[in-house]
Legacy VTK file of the C-alpha trace (Angstrom):
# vtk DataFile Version 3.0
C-alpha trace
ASCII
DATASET POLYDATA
POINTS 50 float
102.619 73.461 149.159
102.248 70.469 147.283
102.352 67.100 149.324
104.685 64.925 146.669
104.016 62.131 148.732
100.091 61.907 148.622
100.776 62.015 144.936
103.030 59.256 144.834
100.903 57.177 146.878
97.603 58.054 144.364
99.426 57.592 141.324
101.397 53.811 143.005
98.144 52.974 143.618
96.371 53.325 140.298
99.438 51.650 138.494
98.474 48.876 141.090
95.151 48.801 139.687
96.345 49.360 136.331
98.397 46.588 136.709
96.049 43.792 137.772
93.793 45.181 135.010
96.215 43.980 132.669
96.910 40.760 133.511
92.965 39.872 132.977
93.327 41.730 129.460
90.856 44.375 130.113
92.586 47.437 127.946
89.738 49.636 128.182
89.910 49.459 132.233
93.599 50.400 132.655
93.077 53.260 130.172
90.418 54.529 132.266
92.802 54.194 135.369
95.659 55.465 134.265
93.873 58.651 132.917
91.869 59.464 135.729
94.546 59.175 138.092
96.807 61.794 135.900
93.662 64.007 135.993
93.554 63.898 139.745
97.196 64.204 140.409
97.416 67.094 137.819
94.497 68.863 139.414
95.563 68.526 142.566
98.959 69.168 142.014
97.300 72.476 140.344
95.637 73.536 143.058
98.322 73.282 146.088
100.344 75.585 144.119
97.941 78.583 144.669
LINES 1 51
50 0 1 2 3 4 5 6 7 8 9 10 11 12 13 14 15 16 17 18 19 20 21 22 23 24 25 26 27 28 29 30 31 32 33 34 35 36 37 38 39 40 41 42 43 44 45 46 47 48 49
C-alpha cells in the first residue's frame, strides 16, 4: 500500500530545500533537488504497489 503521506512529507521537504536554494541563486542545486526527490518518490511509490 502506498503511504501518501511519507511522500508528501519527502517531496515538502525537498521543495524546502529547493526553495532556500533559490533564494542564494544556485540553479544547478535546486535542479538536482527537485529531480532526485521525483526519482525517490516515483521509485518508491513504484515499489509499494507490488
Amino acid at each position: 500500500m502506498v503511504d501518501y503521506q511519507k511522500l508528501y512529507t519527502k517531496l515538502f521537504n525537498a521543495m524546502t530545500d529547493a526553495l532556500e536554494e533559490l533564494e542564494q541563486l544556485n540553479i544547478g542545486r535546486v535542479k538536482n533537488i527537485l529531480r532526485r526527490a521525483q526519482q525517490e518518490a516515483e521509485e518508491e511509490y513504484l515499489s509499494s504497489e507490488e
